[in-house]
N, C-alpha and C positions, 0 to 999 in steps of 0.2 A: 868710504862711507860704510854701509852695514855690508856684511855677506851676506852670499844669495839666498841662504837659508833664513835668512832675516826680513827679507823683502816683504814690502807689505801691498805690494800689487796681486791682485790676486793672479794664480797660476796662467789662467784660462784670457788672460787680460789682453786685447789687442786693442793697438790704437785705432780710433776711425778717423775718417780726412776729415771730420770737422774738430775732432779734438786737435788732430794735425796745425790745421789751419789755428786755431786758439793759441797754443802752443808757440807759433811762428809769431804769434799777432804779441803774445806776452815778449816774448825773447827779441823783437825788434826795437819794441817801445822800452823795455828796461836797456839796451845798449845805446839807443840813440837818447835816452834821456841823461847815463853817464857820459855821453861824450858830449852832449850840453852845459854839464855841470864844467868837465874836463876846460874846455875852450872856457867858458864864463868866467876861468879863474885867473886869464890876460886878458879879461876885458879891462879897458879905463875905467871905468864907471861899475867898478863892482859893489857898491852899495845899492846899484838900483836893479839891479840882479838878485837877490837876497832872498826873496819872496822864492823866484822862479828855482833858484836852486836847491834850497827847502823841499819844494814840490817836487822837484827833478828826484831828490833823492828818496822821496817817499814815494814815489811814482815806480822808482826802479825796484824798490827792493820790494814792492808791493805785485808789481807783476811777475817777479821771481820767484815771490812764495804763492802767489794765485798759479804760476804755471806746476812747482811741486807739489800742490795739492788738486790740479787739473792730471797730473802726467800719474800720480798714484790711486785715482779715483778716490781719493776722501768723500766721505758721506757730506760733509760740510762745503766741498770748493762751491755752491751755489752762492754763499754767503761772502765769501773771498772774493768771485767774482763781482757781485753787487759793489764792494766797497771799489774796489778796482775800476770798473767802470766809473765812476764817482770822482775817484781821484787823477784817474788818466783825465778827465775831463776838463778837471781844476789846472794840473799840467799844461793843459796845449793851448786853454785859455790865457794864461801866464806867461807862458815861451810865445804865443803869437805876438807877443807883444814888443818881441828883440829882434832886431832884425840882422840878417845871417844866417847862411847855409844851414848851421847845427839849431839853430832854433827854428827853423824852417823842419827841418827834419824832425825833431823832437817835436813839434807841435803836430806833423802830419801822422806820425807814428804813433802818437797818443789816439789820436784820432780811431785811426784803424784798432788799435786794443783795444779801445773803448764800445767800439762800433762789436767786436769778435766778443766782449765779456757777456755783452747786453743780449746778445741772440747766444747764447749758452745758457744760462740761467732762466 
């Protein structure tokens, strides 16, 4: 990535447990939403998945960038998180609807980042 001289956290910058907790809640929800997509792709019936995996992956890469603009204090992540919340939502509404361990998981995980965005902003 960049050198340390580059960094754009500021010097003085520690993390708090609730940013912790965010953090955790992003990076849960974008893994178990790849690993829904992952499995989705031997499901039989993957046109009726289609939807959910869509979500799954806007889902993941959306909490991956709401977490690098939570973990470097961007003046903006308020607004990343709005949308995140929003779309984790869309997610687990979607995944609840498959039934199995990874969309079980993926729906519960959406849940919790979604629950973690909504009280940060």
């Amino acid at each position: 990535m960049f050198p340390p001289s580059y960094s754009t956290a500021p010097a003085h910058a520690e993390m708090l447990p609730r940013q912790q907790v965010l953090l955790d809640a992003l990076f849960t929800c974008a893994t178990a939403c790849n690993e829904f997509i992952a499995y989705s792709w031997n499901e039989p019936n993957l046109p009726s998945r289609a939807r959910s995996m869509r979500l799954g992956r806007d889902c993941a890469d959306l909490c991956q960038l709401a977490g690098v603009f939570v973990a470097r204090g961007s003046e903006h992540f308020r607004y990343i998180l709005r949308e995140c919340a929003e779309l984790c939502r869309a997610c687990a509404d979607e995944t609840t609807q498959h039934p199995g361990d990874f969309s079980r998981r993926c729906t519960d995980a959406c849940r919790m980042a979604e629950d973690a965005c909504r009280t940060s902003y």
